[in-house]
N, C-alpha and C positions, 0 to 999 in steps of 0.2 A: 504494500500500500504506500502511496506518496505520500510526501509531509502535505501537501494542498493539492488534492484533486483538483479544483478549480483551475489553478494554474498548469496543472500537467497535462490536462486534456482537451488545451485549447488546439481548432484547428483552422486550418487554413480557410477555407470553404463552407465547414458544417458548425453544427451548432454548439458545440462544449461539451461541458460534463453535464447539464442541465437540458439542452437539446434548443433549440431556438425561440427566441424570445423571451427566455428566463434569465434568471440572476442565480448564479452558485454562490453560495455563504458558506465558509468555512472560518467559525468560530477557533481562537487559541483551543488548542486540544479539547475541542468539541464536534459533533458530528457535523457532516457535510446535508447541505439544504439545498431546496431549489425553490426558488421564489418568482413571483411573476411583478411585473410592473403594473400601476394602478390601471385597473377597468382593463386589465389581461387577465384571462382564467384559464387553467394547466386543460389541455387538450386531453386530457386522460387522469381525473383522480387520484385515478387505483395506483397508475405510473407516472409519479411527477417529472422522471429523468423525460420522456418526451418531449418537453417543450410548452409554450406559451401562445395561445392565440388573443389576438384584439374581442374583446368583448363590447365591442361598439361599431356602427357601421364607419368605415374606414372615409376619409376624407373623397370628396367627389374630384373627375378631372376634368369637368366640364369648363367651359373656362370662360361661359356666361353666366355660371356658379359657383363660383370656386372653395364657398365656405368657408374664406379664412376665416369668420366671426364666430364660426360654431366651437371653434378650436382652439385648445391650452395644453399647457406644458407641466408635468410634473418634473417637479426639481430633483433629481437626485445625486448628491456628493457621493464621495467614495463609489461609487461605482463605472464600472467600464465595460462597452463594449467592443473588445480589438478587432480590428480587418472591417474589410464592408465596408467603408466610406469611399460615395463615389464623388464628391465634389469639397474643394478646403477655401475658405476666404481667410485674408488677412494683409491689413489688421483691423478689426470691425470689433463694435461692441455686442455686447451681450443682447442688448437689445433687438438690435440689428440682425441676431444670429437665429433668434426668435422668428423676427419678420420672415427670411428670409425660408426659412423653414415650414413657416404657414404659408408659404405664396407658391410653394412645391407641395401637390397632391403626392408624390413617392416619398416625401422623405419622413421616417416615422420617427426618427430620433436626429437631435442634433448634439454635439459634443461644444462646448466652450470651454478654452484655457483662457481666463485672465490674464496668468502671466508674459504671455505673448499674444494675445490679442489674438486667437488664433478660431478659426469655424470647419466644423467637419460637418456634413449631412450625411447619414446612413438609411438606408430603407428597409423593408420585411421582406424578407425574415432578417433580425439582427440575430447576430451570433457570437458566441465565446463571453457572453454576459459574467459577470462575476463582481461580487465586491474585495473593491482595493483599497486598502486603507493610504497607500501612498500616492494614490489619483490626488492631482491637485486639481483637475478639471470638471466640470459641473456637465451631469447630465440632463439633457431638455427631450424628456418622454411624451411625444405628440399623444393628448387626448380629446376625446370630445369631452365638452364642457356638461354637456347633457346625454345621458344616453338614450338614443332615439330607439333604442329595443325594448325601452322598458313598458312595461303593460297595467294598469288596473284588472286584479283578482274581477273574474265573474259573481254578481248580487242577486241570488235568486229572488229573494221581493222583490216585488214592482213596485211599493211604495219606498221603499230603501233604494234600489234600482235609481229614482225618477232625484231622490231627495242627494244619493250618493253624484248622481252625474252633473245636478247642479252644484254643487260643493267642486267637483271635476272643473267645469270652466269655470267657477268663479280663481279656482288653484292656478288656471292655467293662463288665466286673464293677469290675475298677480305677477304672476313669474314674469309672460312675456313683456308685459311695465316696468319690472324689475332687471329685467335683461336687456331690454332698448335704453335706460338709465345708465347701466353699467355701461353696454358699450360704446354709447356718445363719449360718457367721461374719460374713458379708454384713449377712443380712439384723439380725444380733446390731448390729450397729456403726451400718447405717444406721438402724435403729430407736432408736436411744440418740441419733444426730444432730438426729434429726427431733424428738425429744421437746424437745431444746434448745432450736430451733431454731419450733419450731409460733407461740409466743405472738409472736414478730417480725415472722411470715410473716402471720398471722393478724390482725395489728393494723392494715396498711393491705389494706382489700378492693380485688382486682384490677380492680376497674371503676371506680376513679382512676386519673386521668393524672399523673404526675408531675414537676412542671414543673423547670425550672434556673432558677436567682436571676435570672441573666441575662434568661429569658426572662420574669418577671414583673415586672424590673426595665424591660425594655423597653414591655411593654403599660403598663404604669402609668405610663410616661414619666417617668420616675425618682422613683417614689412621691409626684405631686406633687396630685395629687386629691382632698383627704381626704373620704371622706363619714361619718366618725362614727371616734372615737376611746373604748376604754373603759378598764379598770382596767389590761390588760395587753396589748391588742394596741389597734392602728393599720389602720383599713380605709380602700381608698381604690377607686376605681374604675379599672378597666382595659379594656382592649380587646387582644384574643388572635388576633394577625397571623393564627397557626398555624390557628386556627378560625373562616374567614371573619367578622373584624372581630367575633364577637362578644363583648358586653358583659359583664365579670365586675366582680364584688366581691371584692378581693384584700385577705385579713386576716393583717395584718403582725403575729406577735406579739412585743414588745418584748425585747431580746438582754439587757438588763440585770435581767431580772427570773428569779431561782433556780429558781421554778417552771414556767417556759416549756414545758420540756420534756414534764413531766407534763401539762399544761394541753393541749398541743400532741396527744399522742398521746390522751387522754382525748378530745377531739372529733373526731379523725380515725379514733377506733374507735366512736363511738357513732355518730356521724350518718352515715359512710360507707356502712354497708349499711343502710340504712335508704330507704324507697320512699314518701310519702303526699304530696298534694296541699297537705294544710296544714304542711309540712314546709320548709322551704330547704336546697335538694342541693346536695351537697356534687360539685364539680365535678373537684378535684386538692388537689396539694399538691406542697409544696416543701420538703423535708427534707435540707438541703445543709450542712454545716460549720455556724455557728450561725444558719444564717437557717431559720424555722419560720413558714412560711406556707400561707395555706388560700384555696384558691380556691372562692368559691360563684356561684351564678345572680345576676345582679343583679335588687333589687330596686325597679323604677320610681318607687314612691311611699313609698320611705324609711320609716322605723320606725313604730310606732302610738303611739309617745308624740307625734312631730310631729305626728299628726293629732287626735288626741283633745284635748289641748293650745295646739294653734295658737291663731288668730285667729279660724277659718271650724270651728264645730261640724259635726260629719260625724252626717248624719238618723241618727233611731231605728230606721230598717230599715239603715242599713248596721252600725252600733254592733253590732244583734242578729246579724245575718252574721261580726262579727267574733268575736263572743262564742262563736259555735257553735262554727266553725272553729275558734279556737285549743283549744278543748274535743275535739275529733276530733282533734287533732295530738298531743294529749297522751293519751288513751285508745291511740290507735295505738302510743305510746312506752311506756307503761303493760303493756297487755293484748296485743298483735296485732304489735310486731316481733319477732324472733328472739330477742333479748336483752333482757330488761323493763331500760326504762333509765328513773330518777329524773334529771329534767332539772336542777335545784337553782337554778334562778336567773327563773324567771317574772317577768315585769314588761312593761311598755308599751315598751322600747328591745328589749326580742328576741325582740319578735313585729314581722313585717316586713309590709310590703304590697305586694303584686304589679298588672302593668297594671291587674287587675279589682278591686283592693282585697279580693283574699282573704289572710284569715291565712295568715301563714308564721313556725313558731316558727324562734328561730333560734341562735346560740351557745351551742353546747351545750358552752364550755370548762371548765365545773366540773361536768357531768354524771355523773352514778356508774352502770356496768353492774353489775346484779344477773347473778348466775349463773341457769344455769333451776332449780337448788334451793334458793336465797335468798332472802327478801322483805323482807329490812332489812339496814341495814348500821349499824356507829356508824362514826363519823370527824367531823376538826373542820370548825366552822359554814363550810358554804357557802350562796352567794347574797349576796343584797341589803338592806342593812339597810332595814325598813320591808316589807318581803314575806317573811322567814324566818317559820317556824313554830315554835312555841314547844317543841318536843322538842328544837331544836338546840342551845336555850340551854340545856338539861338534861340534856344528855347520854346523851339516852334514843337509844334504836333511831331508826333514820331510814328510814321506808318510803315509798313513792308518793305515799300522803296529805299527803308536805312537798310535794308540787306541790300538790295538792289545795286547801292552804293558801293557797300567791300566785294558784290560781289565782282564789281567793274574793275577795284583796284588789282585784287585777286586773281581775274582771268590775265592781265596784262603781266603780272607776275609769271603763270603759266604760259604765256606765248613766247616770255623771252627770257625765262629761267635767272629774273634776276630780282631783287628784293624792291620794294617800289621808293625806296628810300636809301641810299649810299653816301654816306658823309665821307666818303676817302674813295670817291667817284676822280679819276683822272681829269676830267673838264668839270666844270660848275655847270654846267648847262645839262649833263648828266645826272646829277644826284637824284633830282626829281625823275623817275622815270613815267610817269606822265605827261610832264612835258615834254621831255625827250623823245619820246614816243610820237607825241601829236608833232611836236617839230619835222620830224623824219615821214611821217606819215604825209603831209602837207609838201615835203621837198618830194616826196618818190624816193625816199631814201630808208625803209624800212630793214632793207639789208643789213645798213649799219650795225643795227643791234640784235643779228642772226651771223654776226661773226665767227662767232665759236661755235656755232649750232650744226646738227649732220646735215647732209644733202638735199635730206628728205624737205626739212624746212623750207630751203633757200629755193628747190623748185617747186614749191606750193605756194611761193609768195603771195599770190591771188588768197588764198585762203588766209595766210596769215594775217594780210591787209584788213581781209571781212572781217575778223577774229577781235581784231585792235580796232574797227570803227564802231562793233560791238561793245564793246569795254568802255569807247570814251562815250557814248549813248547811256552807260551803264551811271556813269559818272558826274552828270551833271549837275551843275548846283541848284537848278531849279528840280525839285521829286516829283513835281507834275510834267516832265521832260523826258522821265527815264522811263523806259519801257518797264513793265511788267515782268515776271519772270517766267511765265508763261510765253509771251512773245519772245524773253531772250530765248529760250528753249525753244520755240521754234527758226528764229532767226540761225542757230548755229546747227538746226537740224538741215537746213536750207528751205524752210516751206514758206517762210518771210520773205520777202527782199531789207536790205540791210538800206539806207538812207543816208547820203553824205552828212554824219553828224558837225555837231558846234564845237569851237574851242571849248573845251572844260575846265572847272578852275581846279586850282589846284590848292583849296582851301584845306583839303585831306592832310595835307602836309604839315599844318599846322601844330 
């Protein structure tokens, strides 16, 4: 015999030492029991190890009836059901785990951990029932609040008959007065909670993992990786025992910096529900006492400033692939996710490059969500100096087109593999390479600054031309001037025609 049947005879699939839908009790060196959860009755008397069936009509799934009102929850601590959960939310409250459980006709039980804010739904048959005294998690046992099987004994009088069935609805007139009371008030309270309660729940989307310090402290083997450090966090590489050894980018962001927080929740709301190719997914996060960390995809071949940059120039067909892409990741942020989000910080360090060297935009820590009835915002300069758009210095409205902007400076970057700002520029007339650029463009002299570039380039000059009147369009001071990102993305697709753009200023510089 085992020290606790309950625990030995748990199984994968089927229903315990109790059989399904029961609870095993196994008192300190007392006999082993089998118990049923409220308004469950043991499917067999005589043999309790069988199992536990609902002794109430089960939740409807009609879904012009859904019955959430008819339906509550027994509370039960210390107890656990293992295996059998098919859906987990987190981090949500208790409440919340309730709701969500009465808005599912299948799910008969929910599990909440406080400690991690964490939600399981399980459904009938539940299996491997048992009480654990070391469950820190609260069980929520779906029941009908009334049970609609139950019956009035037969009155053989008819004067008892006539007097008992008035007594009947005057009982039945009470209750239902007393039940339409309760759930206005109900539903008055839980509806005031949730209004609270929506913008916290709503900020990390349920299809994050969220990790413990501990366990990011472990894959990163004690933060000691670094693969790029920026104004406010610390990234470094991990590996996630938890998910067959693979490869993350864990972004540390710094505990002494006042705005972590903000910063923290801003990228974990914008990029989290967000879906596109040329994107970098957001994998988890870590939101424990003051450590705020973000776990994403790793990216194999590191940022596109090291590659445009480097030693080894990267050809004019893959530059043109980078260019598009990161054009398509910003139209998707733009125009086509849920939430049009102003990414505010474009540059050659946050766009990433994957095995195949596709764009991947990436730290969206200073990114601003537009409402769906908004299309500017004001607030102070964010981004990069040398890529900000000149409305920020002015205090004007700040709409899409401030991407629009780094993205101009950014593509002329990529056409000519050089930084758009050089203080130890051989001529003064180069440092700017905006200028520089428009100067050249205006003489017929594009060439110039495809000097060091492969072959490929210097005989696509036509394209490169397009490429760079793109850019200075991209750029201009006026944001009612600059295309769309939608148009750019067509324009470098070739479905636009491209327009002899204006001098642009070169207030970026500033």
């Amino acid at each position: 015999m085992p020290e606790n049947i309950c625990w030995q005879l748990t199984e994968e699939t089927g229903g315990g030492a109790c059989g399904f839908n029961s609870i095993c009790r196994q008192d300190e060196k007392g006999p082993t029991t089998c118990e049923c959860p409220k308004n469950y009755i043991f499917i067999d008397p005589n043999d309790e190890r069988k199992g536990c069936k609902q002794n109430f009509l089960p939740q409807s799934c009609d879904e012009a009836s859904p019955e959430t009102d008819l339906f509550g929850f027994q509370v039960m601590l210390n107890t656990d059901w293992p295996n059998g959960d098919y859906e987990h939310f987190q981090p949500v409250t208790e409440e919340w785990c309730k709701k969500i459980c009465l808005s599912d006709c299948f799910c008969a039980l929910a599990i909440y951990d406080g400690s991690r804010s964490d939600c399981w739904k399980k459904g009938i048959p539940l299996s491997n029932g048992r009480v654990d005294l070391g469950v820190g998690w609260t069980s929520l046992v779906k029941i009908r609040l009334h049970n609609s099987t139950w019956r009035l004994p037969a009155i053989p009088d008819a004067k008892m008959r006539h007097t008992s069935n008035l007594v009947h609805i005057g009982s039945v007139l009470v209750l239902l007065i007393t039940y339409l009371v309760v759930a206005m008030i109900t539903y008055l309270v839980v509806s005031r909670i949730y209004s609270r309660k929506a913008k916290v729940i709503d900020l990390y989307p349920v299809n994050l993992k969220c990790f413990t310090y501990v366990e990011l402290k472990q894959a990163t083997n004690g933060f000691k990786e670094e693969l790029g450090r920026g104004a406010f966090a610390t990234v470094f590489k991990g590996v996630l025992a938890c998910d067959k050894g693979k490869v993350v980018a864990v972004k540390r962001l710094d505990t002494v910096v006042r705005e972590n927080d903000w910063e923290f929740k801003a990228e974990v709301g914008a990029i989290g529900g967000t879906n596109h190719r040329n994107l970098v997914k957001l994998q988890g996060f870590c939101n424990e006492g003051q450590h705020r960390i973000l776990v994403y995809e790793f990216m194999s071949n590191g940022s596109l400033a090291s590659f445009l940059f480097g030693e080894v120039r990267p050809t004019w067909y893959q530059r043109r692939l980078i260019a598009l892409g990161t054009a398509r990741g910003l139209l998707y942020l733009h125009e086509e996710c849920s939430s049009q989000i102003i990414h505010c910080d474009i540059k050659p360090q946050n766009i990433l490059l994957d095995d195949s060297y596709t764009a991947r935009i990436a730290d969206f820590g200073v990114a601003k969500l537009l409402k769906t009835d908004q299309t500017r915002t004001t607030t102070r300069i964010r981004g990069t100096k040398g890529y900000v758009a000149p409305e920020w210095y002015k205090s004007l409205p700040v709409t899409v087109k401030a991407d629009v902007y780094s993205y101009g400076v950014l593509l002329l970057e990529i056409i000519f593999c050089r930084k758009n700002f050089e203080a130890e520029a051989e001529d003064d007339d180069q440092m700017i390479l905006a200028d520089w650029a428009y100067n050249c463009y205006k003489q017929q002299k594009l060439h110039l600054l495809l000097q060091n570039d492969d072959d490929e380039a210097k005989d696509d000059i036509k394209a490169v031309e397009k490429s760079v009147m793109i850019a200075f369009w991209c750029i201009q001071e006026d944001p009612s001037m600059r295309p769309t990102m939608k148009t750019v993305t067509q324009m470098l697709e070739g479905v636009v025609e491209v327009s002899v753009p204006q001098n642009p200023s070169s207030l970026y510089a500033i």
